[in-house]
C-alpha positions as CSV (number, residue, x, y, z in Angstrom):
1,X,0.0,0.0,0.0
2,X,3.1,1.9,0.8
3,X,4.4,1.9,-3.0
4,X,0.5,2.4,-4.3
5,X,0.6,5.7,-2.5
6,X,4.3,6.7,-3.6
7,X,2.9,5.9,-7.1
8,X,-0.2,7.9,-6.9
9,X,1.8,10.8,-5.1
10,X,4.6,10.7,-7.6
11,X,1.7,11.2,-10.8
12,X,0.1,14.4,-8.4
13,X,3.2,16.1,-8.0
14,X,3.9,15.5,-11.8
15,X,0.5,17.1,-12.1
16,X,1.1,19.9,-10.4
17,X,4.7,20.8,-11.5
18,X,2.8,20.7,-15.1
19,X,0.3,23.2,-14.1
20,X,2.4,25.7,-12.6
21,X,4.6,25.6,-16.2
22,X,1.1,26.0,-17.9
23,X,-2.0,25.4,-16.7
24,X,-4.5,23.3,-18.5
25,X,-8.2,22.8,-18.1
26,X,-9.6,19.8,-15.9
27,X,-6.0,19.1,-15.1
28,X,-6.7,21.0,-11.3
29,X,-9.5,18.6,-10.5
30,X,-7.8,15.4,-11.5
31,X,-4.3,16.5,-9.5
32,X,-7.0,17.2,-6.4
33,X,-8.6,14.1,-6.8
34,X,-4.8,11.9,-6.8
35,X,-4.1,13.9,-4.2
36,X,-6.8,13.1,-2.1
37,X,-6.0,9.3,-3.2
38,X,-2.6,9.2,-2.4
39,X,-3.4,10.8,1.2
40,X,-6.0,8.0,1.7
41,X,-3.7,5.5,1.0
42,X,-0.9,6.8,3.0
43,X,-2.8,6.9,6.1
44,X,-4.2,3.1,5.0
45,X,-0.6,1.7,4.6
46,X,0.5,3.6,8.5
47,X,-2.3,2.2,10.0
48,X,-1.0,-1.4,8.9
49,X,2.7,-1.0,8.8
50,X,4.8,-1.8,11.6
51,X,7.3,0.5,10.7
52,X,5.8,3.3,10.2
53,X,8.8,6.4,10.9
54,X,8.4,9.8,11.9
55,X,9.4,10.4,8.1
56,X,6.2,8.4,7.1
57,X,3.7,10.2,9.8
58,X,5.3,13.8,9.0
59,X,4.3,13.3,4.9
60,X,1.5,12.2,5.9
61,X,0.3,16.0,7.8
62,X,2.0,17.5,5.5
63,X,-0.4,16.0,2.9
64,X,-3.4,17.0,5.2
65,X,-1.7,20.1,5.0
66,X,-1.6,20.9,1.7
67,X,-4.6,19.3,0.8
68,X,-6.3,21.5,3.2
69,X,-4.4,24.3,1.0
70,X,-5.8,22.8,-2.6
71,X,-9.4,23.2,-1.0
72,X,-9.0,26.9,-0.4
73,X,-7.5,27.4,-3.7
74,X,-10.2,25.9,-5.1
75,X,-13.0,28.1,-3.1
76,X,-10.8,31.4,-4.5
77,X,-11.4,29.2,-7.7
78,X,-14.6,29.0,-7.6
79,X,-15.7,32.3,-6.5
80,X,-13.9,34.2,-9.6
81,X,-11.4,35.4,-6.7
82,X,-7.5,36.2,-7.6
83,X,-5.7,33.5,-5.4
84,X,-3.0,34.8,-2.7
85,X,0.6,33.8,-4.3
86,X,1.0,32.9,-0.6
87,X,-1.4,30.7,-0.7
88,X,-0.1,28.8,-3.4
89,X,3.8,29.0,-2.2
90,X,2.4,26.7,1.2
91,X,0.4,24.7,-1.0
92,X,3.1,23.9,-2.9
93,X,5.6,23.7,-0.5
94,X,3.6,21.8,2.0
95,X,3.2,18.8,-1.2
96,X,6.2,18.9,-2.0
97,X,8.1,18.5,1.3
98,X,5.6,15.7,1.8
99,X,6.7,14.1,-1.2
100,X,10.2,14.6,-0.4
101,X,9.9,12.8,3.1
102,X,7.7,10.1,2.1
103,X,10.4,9.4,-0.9
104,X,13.2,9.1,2.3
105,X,11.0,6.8,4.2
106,X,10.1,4.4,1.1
107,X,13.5,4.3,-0.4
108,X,15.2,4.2,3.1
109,X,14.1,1.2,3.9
């Protein structure tokens, strides 16, 4: 479950690297929507794995974190509203630390 979520997290971040070079219709509700999977499936494979390391348990908030972020984004979105840069910046940043750590823990081990 572990790799499943790597997987899923590595084709979000893809997503989103693609749509801060140029962003593309539909493309912001299907990098939501893996992100969302890949958070679910994160906190699936902690709940069963024995070794489950700070590294592990850190992505995973930071996930929450950022996917938190992707919801406001997407209420400034939806409401015709400019979005804060700062907004996006701890998005951003919040994913891809995430990403970062959880790539540690599954290649660490």
């Amino acid at each position: 479950m572990l790799a499943i979520s790597f997987v899923i997290l590595s084709a979000t971040v893809a997503m989103g690297a693609y749509l801060l070079a140029r962003g593309r219709p539909g493309l912001p509700i299907l990098h939501g929507a893996s992100g969302a999977a890949g958070l679910v499936a994160l906190v699936l494979a902690l709940r069963g794995h024995a070794l489950s390391g700070v590294f592990a348990q850190d992505a995973a908030w930071l996930l929450a974190a950022g996917f938190c972020g992707g919801l406001a984004i997407a209420i400034f979105k939806a409401r015709g509203r400019p979005t804060p840069g700062l907004l996006l910046f701890l998005h951003a940043t919040a994913g891809g630390l995430a990403y970062l750590l959880l790539a540690g823990f599954v290649f660490g081990h």
